[in-house]
C-alpha positions in Angstrom: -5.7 11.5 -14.9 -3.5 8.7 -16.2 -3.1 7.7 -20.0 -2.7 4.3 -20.6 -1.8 3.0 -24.2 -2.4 -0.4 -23.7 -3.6 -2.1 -21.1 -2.8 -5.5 -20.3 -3.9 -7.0 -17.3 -7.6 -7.3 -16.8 -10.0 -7.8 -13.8 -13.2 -7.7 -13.0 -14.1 -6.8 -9.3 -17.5 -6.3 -7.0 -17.6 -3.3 -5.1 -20.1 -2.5 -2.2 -23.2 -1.1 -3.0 -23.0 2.7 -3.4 -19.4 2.9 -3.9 -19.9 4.0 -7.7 -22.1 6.6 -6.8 -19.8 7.6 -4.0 -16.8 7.9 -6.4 -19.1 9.4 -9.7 -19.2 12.2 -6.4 -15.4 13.2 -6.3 -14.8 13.2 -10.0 -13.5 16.2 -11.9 -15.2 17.2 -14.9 -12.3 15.3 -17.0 -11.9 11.9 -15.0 -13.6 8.5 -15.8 -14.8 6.2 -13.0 -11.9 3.9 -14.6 -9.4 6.6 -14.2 -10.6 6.7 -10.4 -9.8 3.0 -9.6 -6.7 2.9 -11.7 -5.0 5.9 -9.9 -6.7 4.4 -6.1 -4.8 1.2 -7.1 -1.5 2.5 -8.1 -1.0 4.8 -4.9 -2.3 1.8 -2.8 0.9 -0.7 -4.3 3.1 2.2 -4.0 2.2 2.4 -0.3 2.5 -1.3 0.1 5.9 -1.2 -2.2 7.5 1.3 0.9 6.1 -0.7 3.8 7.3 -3.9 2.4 10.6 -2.2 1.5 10.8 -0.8 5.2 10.1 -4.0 6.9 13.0 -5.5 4.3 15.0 -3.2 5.8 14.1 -3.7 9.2 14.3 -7.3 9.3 18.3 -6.9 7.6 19.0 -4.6 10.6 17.8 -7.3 13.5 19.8 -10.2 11.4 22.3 -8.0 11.7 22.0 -7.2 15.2 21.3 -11.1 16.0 17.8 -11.0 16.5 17.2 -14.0 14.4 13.2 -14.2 15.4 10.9 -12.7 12.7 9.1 -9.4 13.5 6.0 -10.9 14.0 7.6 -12.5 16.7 7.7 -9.2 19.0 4.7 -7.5 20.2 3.0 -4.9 18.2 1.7 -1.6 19.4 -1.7 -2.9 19.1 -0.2 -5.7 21.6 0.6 -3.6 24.2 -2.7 -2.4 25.8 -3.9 -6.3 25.9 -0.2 -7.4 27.2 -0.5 -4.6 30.0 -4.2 -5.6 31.3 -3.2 -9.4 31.7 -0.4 -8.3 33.5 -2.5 -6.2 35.7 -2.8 -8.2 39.3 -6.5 -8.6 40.3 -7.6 -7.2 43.5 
């Protein structure tokens, strides 16, 4: 559970329908709904934080190696199946 003494940025969001009821379902005895989203949002912008740090990285080490296109430049993982099958002669 996080303590917060003050709390300065504010938000109101929508949620899907019976996503409240979904999360009242995994809370512990001690933990408000508001406790939930807060600690949901923090690990999610950690997460971010790393893979934005990583792709930092990454795109220093192909400057540096003289690959001056971006990253989004080279296909993806989720590019090869698709490249392969227009590849693929037809018969």
């Amino acid at each position: 559970m996080t303590i917060h003494k003050r709390i300065i940025d504010k938000m109101a969001a929508g949620f899907p329908s019976g996503t409240f009821g979904r999360i009242d379902a995994t809370l512990s005895l001690t933990e408000t709904r508001t406790d939930f989203i807060r600690d949901a949002v923090e690990r999610e912008l950690k997460r971010r934080e790393r893979l934005t740090s990583a792709r930092a990285k990454l795109n220093s080490s192909r400057k540096s190696e003289g690959l001056t296109q971006p990253p989004e430049a080279y296909p993806s993982r989720l590019d090869m199946p698709r490249m392969a099958a227009a590849r693929k002669k037809p018969r």
